[in-house]
MMTF fields as JSON, N, C-alpha, C and O atoms, coordinates in Angstrom:
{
  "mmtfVersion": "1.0.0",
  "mmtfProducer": "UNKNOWN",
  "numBonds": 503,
  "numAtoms": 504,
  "numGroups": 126,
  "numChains": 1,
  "numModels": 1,
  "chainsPerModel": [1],
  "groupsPerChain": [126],
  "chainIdList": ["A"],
  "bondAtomList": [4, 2, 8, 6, 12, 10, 16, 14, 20, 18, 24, 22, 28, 26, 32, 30, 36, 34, 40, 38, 44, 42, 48, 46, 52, 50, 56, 54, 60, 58, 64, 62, 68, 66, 72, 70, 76, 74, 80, 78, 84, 82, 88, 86, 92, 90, 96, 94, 100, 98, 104, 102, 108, 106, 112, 110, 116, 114, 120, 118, 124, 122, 128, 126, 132, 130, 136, 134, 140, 138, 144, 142, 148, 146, 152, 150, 156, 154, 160, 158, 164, 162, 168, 166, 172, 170, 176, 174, 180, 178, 184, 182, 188, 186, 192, 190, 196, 194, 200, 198, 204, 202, 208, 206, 212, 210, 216, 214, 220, 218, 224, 222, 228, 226, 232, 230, 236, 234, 240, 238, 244, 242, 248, 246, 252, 250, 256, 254, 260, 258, 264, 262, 268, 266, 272, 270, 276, 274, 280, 278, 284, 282, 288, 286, 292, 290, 296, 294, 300, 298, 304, 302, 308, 306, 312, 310, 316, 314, 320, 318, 324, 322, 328, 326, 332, 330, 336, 334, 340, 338, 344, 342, 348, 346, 352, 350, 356, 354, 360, 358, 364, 362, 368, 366, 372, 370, 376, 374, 380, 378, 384, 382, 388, 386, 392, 390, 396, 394, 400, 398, 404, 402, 408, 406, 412, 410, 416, 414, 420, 418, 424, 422, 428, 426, 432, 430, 436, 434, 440, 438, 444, 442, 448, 446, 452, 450, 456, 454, 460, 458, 464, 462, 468, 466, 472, 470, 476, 474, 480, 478, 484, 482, 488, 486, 492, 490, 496, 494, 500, 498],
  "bondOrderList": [1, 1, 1, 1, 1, 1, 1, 1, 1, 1, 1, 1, 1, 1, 1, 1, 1, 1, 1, 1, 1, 1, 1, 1, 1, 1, 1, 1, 1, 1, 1, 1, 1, 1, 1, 1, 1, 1, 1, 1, 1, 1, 1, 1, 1, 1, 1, 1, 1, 1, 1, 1, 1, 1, 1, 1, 1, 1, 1, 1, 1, 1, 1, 1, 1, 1, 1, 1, 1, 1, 1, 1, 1, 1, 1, 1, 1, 1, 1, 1, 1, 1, 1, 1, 1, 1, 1, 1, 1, 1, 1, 1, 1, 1, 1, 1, 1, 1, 1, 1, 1, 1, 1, 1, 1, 1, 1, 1, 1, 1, 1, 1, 1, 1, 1, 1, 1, 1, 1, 1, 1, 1, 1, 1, 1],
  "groupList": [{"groupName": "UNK", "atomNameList": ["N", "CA", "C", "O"], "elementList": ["N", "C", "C", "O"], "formalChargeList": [0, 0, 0, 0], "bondAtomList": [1, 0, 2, 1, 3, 2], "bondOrderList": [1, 1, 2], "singleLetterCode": "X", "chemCompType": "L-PEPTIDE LINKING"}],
  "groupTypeList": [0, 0, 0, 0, 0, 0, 0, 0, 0, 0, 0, 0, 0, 0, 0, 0, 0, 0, 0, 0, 0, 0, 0, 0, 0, 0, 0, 0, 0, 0, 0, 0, 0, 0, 0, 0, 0, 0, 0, 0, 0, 0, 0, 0, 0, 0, 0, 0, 0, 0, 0, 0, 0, 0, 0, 0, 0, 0, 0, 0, 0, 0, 0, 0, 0, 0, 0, 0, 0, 0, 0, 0, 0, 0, 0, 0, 0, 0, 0, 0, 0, 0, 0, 0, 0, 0, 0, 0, 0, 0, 0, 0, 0, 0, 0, 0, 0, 0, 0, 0, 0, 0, 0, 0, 0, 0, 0, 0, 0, 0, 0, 0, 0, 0, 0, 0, 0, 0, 0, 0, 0, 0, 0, 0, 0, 0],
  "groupIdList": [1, 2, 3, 4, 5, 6, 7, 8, 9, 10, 11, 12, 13, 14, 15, 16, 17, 18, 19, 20, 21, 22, 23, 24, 25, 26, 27, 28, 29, 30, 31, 32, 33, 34, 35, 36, 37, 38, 39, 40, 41, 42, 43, 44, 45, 46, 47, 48, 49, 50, 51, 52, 53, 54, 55, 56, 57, 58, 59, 60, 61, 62, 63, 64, 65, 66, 67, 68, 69, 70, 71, 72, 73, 74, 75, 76, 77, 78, 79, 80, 81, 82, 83, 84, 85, 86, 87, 88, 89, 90, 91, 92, 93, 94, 95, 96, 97, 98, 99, 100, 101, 102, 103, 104, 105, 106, 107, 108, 109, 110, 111, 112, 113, 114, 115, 116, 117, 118, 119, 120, 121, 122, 123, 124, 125, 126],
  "secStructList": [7, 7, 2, 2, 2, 2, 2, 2, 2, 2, 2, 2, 2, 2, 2, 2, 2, 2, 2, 2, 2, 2, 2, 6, 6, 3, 3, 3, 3, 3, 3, 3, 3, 3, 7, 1, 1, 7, 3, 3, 3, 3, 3, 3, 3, 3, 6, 6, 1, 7, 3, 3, 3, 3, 3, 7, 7, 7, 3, 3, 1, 7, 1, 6, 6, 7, 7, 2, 2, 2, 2, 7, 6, 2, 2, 2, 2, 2, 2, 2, 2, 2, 2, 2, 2, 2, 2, 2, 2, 2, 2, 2, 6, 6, 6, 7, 7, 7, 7, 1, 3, 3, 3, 7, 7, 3, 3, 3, 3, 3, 5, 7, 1, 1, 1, 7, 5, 7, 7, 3, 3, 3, 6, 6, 7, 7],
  "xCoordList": [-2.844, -3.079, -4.265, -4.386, -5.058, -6.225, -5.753, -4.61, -6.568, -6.614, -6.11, -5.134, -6.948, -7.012, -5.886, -5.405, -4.919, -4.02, -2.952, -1.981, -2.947, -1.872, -1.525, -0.499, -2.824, -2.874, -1.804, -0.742, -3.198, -2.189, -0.749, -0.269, -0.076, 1.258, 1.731, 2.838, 1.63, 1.774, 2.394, 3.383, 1.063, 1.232, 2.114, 3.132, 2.149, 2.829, 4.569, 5.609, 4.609, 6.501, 6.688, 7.668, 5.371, 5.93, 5.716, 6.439, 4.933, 5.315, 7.192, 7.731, 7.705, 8.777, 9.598, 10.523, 9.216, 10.708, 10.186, 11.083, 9.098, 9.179, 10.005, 10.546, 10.159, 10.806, 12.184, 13.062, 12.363, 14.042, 14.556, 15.429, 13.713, 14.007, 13.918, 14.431, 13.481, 13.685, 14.412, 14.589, 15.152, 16.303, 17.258, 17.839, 17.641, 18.779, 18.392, 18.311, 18.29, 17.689, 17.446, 18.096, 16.223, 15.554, 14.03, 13.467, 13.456, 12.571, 11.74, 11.947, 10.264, 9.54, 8.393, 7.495, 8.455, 7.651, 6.101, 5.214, 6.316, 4.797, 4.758, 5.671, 3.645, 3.321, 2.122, 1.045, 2.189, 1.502, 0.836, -0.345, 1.651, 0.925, 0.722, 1.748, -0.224, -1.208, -1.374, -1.487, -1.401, -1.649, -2.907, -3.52, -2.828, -3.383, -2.498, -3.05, -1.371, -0.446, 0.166, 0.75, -0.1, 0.44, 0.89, 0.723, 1.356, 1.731, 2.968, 3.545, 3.385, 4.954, 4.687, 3.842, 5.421, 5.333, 5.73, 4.917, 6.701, 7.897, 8.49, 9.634, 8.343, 9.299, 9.436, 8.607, 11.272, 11.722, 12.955, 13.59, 13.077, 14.736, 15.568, 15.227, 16.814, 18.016, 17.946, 17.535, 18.45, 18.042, 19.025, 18.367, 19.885, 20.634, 19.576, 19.584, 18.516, 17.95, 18.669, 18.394, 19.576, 20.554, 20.104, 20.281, 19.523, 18.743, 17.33, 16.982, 16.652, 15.434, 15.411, 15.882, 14.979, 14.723, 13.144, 12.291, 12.783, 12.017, 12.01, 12.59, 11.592, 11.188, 10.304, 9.461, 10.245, 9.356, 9.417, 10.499, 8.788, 8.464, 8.275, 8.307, 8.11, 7.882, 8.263, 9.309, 7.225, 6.822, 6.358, 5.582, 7.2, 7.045, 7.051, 7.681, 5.87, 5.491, 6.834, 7.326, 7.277, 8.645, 9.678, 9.714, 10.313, 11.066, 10.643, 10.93, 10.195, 9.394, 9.722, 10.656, 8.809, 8.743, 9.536, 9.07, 10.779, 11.962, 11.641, 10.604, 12.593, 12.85, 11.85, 11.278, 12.055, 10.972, 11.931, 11.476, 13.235, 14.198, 14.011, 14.165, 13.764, 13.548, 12.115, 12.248, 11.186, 9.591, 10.109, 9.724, 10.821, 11.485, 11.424, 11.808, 10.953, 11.41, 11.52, 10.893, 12.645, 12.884, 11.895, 12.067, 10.597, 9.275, 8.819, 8.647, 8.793, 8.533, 9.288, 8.911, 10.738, 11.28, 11.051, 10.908, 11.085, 10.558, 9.456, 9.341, 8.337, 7.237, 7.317, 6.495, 8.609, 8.838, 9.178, 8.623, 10.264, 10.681, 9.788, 10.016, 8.926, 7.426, 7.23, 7.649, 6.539, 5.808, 6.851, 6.37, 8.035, 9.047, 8.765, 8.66, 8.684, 8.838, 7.508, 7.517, 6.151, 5.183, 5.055, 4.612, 5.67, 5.824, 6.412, 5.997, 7.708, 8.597, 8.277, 8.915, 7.228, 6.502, 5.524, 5.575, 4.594, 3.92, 4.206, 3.24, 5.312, 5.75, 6.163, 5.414, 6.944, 7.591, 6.593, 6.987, 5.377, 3.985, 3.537, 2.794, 3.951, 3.287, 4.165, 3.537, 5.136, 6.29, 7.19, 7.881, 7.138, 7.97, 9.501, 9.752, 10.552, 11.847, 12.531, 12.159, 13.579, 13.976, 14.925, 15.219, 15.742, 16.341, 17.538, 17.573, 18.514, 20.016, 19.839, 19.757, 19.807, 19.625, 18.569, 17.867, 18.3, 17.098, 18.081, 19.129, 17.203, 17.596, 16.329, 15.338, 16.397, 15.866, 16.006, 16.718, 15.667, 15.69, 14.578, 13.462, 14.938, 14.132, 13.798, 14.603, 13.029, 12.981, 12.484, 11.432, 12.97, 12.805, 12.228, 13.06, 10.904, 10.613, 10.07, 8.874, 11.369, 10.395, 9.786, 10.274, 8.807, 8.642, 9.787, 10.3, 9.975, 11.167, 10.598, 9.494, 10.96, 10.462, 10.199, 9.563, 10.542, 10.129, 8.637, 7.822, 8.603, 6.912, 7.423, 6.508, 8.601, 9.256, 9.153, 9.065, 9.151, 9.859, 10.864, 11.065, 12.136, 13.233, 12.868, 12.092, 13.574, 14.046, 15.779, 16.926, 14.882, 16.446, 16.678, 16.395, 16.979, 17.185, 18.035, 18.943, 17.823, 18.933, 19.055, 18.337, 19.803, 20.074, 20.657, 21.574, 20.094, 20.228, 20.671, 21.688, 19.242, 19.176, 19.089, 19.174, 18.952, 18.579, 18.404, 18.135],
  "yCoordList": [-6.905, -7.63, -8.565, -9.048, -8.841, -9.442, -10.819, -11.104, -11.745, -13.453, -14.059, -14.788, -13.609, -14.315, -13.475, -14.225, -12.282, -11.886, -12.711, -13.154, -12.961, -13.475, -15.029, -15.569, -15.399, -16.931, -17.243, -17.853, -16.038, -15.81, -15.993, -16.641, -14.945, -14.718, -15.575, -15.582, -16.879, -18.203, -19.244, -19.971, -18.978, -20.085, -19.526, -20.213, -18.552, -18.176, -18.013, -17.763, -18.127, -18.194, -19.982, -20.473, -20.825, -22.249, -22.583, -23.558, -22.207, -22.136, -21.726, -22.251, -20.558, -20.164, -21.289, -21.811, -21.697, -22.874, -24.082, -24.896, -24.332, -25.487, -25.591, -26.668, -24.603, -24.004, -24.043, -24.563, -23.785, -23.431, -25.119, -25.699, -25.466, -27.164, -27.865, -28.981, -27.612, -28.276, -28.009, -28.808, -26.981, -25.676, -26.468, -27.183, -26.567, -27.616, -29.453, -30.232, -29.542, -31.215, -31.802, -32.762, -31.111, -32.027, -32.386, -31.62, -33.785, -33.681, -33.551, -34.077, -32.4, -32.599, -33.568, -33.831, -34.03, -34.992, -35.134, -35.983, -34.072, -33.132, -32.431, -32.061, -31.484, -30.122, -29.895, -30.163, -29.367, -28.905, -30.621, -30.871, -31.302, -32.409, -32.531, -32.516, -32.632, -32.773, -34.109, -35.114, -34.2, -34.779, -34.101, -33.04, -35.197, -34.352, -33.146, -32.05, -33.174, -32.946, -31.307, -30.406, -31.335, -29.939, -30.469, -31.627, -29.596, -29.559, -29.168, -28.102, -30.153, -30.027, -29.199, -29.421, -28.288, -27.003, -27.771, -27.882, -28.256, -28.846, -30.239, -30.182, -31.335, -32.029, -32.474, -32.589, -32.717, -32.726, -34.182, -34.628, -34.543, -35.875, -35.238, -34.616, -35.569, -34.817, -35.979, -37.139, -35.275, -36.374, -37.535, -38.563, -37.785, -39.466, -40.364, -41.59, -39.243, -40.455, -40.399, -41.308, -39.601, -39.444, -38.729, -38.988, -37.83, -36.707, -36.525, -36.592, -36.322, -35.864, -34.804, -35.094, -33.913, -32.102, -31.678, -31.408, -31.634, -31.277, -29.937, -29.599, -28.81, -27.665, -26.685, -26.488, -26.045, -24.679, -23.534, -22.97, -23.04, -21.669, -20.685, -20.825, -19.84, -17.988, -17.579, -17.861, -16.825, -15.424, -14.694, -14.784, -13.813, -12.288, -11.637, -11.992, -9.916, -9.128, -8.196, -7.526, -8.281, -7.26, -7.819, -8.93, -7.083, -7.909, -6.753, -7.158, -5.861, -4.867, -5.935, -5.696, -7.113, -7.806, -8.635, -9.759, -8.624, -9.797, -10.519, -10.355, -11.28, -12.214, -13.833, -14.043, -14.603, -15.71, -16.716, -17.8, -16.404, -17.353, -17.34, -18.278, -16.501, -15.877, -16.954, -17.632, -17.01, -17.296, -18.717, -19.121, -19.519, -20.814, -21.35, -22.511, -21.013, -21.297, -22.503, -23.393, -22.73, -24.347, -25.29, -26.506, -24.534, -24.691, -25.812, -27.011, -24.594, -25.334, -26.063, -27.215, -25.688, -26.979, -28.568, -29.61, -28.266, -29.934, -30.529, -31.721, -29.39, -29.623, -30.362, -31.145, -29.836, -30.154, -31.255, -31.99, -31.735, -33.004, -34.195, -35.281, -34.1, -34.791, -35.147, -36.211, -34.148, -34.055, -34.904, -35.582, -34.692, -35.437, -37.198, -38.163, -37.232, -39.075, -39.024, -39.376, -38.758, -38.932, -39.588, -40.692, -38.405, -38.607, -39.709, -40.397, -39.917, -40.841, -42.24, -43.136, -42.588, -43.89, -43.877, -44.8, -42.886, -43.61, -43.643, -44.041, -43.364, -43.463, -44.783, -45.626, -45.243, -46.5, -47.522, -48.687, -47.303, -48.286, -48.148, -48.993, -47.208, -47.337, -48.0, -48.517, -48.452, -48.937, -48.834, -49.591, -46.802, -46.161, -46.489, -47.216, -45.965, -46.392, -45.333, -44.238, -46.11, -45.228, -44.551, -44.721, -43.347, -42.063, -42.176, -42.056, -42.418, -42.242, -41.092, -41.397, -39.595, -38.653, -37.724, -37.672, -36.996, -36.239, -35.126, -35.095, -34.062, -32.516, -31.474, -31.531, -30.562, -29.387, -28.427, -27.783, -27.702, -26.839, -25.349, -25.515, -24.414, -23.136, -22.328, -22.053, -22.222, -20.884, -20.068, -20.391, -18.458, -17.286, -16.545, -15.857, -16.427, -15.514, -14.476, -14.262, -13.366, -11.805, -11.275, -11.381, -10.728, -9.52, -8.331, -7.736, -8.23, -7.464, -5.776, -5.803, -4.794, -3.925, -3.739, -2.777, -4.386, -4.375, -5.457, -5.444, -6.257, -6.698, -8.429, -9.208, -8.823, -10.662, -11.073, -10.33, -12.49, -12.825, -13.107, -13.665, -12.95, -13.355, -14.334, -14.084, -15.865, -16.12, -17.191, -17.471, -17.379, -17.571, -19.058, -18.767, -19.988, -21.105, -21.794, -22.46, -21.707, -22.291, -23.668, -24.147, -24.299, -26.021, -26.295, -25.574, -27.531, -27.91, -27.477, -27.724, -26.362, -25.012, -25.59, -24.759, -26.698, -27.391, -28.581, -29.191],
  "zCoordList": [-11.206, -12.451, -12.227, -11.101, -13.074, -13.278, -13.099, -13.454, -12.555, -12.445, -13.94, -14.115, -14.866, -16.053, -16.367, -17.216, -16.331, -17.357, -16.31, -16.924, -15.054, -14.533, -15.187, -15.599, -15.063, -15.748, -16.89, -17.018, -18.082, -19.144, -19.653, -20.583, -18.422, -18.323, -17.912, -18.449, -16.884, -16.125, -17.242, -17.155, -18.782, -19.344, -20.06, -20.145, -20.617, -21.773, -20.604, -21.214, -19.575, -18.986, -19.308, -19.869, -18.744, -18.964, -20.332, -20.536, -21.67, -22.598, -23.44, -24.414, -22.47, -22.971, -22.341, -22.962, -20.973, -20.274, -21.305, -21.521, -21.893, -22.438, -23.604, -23.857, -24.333, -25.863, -25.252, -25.941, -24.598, -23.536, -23.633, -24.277, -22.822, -22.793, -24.151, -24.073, -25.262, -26.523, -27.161, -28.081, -27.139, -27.596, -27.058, -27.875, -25.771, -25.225, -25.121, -24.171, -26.022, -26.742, -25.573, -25.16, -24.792, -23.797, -24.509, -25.29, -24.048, -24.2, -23.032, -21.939, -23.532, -22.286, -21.918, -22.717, -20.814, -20.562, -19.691, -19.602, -19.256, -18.455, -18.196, -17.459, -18.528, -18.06, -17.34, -17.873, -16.033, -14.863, -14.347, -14.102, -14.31, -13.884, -12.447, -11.766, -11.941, -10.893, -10.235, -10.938, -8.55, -7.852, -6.4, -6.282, -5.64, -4.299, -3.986, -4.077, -3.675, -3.108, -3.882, -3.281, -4.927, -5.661, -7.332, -7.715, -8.009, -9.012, -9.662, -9.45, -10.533, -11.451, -12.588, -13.456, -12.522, -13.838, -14.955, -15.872, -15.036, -15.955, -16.335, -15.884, -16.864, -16.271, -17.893, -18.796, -17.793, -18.711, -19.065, -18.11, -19.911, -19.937, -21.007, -22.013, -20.504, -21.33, -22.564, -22.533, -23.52, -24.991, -24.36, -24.521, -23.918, -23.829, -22.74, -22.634, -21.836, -20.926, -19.836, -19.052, -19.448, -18.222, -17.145, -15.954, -17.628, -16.403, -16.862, -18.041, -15.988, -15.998, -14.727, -13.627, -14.946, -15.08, -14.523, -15.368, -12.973, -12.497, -12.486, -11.454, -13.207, -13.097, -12.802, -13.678, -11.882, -11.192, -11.991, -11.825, -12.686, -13.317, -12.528, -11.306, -12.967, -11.514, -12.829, -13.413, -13.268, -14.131, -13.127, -12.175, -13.724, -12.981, -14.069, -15.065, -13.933, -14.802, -14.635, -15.543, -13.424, -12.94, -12.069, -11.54, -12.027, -10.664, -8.922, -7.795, -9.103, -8.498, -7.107, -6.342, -6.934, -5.583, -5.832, -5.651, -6.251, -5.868, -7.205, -7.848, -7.513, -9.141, -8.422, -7.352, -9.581, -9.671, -8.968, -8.601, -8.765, -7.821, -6.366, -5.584, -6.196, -4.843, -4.361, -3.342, -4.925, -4.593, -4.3, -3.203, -4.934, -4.263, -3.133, -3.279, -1.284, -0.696, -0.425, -1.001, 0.837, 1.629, 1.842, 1.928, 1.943, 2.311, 0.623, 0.404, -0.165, -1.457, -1.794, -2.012, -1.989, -2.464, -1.946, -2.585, -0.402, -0.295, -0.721, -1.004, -0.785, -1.864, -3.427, -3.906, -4.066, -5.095, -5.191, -6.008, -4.327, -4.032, -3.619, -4.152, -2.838, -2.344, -3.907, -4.361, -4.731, -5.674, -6.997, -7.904, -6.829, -8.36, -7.791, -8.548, -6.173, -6.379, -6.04, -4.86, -6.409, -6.701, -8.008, -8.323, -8.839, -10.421, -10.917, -11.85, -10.067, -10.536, -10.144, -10.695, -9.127, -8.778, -9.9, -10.712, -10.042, -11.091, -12.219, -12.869, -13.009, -14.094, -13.621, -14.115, -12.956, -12.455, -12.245, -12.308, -12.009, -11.877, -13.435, -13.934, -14.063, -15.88, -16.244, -17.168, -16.31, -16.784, -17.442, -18.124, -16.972, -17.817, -17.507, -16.546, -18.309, -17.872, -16.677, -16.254, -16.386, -14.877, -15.475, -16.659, -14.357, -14.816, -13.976, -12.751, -14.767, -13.938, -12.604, -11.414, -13.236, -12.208, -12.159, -13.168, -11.244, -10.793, -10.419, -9.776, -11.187, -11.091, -10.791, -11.518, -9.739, -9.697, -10.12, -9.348, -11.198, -11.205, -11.54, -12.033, -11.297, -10.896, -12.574, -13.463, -12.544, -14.359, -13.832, -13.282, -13.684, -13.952, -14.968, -15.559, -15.445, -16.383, -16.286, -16.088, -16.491, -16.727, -17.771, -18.896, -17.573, -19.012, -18.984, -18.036, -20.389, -20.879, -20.576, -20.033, -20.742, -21.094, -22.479, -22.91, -22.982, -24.828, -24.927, -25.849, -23.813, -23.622, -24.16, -24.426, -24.26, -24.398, -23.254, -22.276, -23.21, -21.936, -22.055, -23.134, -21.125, -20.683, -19.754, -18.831, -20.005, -19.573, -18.859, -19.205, -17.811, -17.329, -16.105, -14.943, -16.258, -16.148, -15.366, -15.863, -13.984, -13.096, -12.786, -11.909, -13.343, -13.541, -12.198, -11.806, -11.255, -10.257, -9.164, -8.516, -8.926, -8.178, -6.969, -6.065, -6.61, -5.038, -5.068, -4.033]
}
């Protein structure tokens, strides 16, 4: 697959987890936000303000090389973790408000064979 159709497909899976997350009355609060260090696909607060919802996307065109859960590793996740209290200091230096709990979780999006994405949403995958 081409750079730019992978891209494509990249935005249009964190497009679908973002719709996913407003569907279950979260609001989202950044998308692909950037540091030195790497980047947050997702990040989301449950409508009461109780959780906030660090999320990793993995679109996959197939599952051919293993599902988008799989691409997760131990490796990355601590990545992820590095990268949420990055986020969560400088929101905390903006003077945003603080978050009862912190959740990981993973989104899976395939293309369907009908050409949708599916996806699929594992809530406090690690």
């Amino acid at each position: 697959m081409a750079s730019v159709a992978r891209r494509d497909l990249g935005v249009r899976g964190e497009d679908a987890v973002a719709a996913w997350y407003g569907r279950a009355r979260y609001e989202v609060l950044a998308r692909n936000w950037r540091c030195p260090e790497g980047e947050l696909d997702v990040v989301a607060r449950s409508e009461d303000g109780a959780v906030i919802a660090f999320c990793e996307v993995k679109t996959r065109a197939s599952t051919r090389f293993g599902t988008g859960f799989e691409a997760v590793t131990t490796t990355k996740q601590r990545r992820l973790r590095r990268l949420a209290a990055r986020w969560l200091a400088a929101r905390r230096q903006a003077g945003g408000p603080g978050f009862g709990r912190v959740r990981f979780d993973v989104a899976a999006v395939t293309v369907s064979p009908s050409g949708t994405l599916e996806v699929d949403v594992l809530e406090d995958a690690f």
